[in-house]
C-alpha positions in Angstrom: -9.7 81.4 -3.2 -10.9 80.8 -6.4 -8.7 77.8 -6.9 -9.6 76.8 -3.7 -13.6 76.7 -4.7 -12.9 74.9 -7.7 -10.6 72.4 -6.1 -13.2 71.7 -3.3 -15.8 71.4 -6.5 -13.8 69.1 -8.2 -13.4 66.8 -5.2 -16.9 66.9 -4.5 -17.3 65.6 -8.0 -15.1 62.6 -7.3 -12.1 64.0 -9.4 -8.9 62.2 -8.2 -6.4 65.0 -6.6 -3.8 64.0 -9.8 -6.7 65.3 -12.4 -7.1 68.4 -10.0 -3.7 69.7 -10.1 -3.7 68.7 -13.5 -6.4 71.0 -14.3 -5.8 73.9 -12.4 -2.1 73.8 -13.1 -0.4 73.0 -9.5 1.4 70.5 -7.6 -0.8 67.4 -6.5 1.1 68.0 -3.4 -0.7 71.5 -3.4 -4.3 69.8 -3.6 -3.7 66.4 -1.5 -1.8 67.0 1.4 -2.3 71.0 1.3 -5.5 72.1 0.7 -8.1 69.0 0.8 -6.8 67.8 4.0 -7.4 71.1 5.1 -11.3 71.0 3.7 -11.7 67.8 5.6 -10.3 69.3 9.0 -12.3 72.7 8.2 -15.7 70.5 8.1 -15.7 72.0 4.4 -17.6 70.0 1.5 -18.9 70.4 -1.8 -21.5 72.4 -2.3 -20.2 75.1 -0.1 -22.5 77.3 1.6 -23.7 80.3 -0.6 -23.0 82.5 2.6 -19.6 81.4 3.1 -17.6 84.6 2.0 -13.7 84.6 0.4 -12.5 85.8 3.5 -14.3 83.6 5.5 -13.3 80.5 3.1 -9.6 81.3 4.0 -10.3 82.1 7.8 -11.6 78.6 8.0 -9.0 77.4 6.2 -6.3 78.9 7.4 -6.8 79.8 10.9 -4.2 79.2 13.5 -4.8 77.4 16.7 -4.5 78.9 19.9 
C-alpha cells in the first residue's frame, strides 16, 4: 500500500507514469495500466482522504464485482 500512496501522490503531482516506475522501482506497466487505471475507476485522487485506512485503500482498489 505504501507504493500505492506514493504512486497516487506522484500522479497527483503531474509525474508521468515512466518517472513513477522509475522511482519506485517497477514496471510502467505496473503504474499505467495496473494501478492508476484502477485509482481513476476507484474515484481515488491525490490527496487521499486522511480516513482512508490500508485496508480500505486495497478494498477499494481491489474489490471484485459481483
Amino acid at each position: 500500500m505504501r507504493h500505492l500512496r506514493q504512486m497516487l501522490r506522484l500522479a497527483g503531482d503531474g509525474t508521468s507514469a515512466r518517472e513513477i516506475a522509475q522511482r519506485l522501482g517497477i514496471a510502467r506497466s505496473a503504474v499505467q495500466d495496473n494501478n492508476l487505471k484502477r485509482a481513476v475507476a476507484a474515484g481515488l485522487n491525490w490527496p487521499l482522504p486522511g480516513e482512508l485506512t490500508d485496508d480500505a485503500l486495497e478494498s477499494r482498489l481491489f474489490a471484485r464485482a459481483g
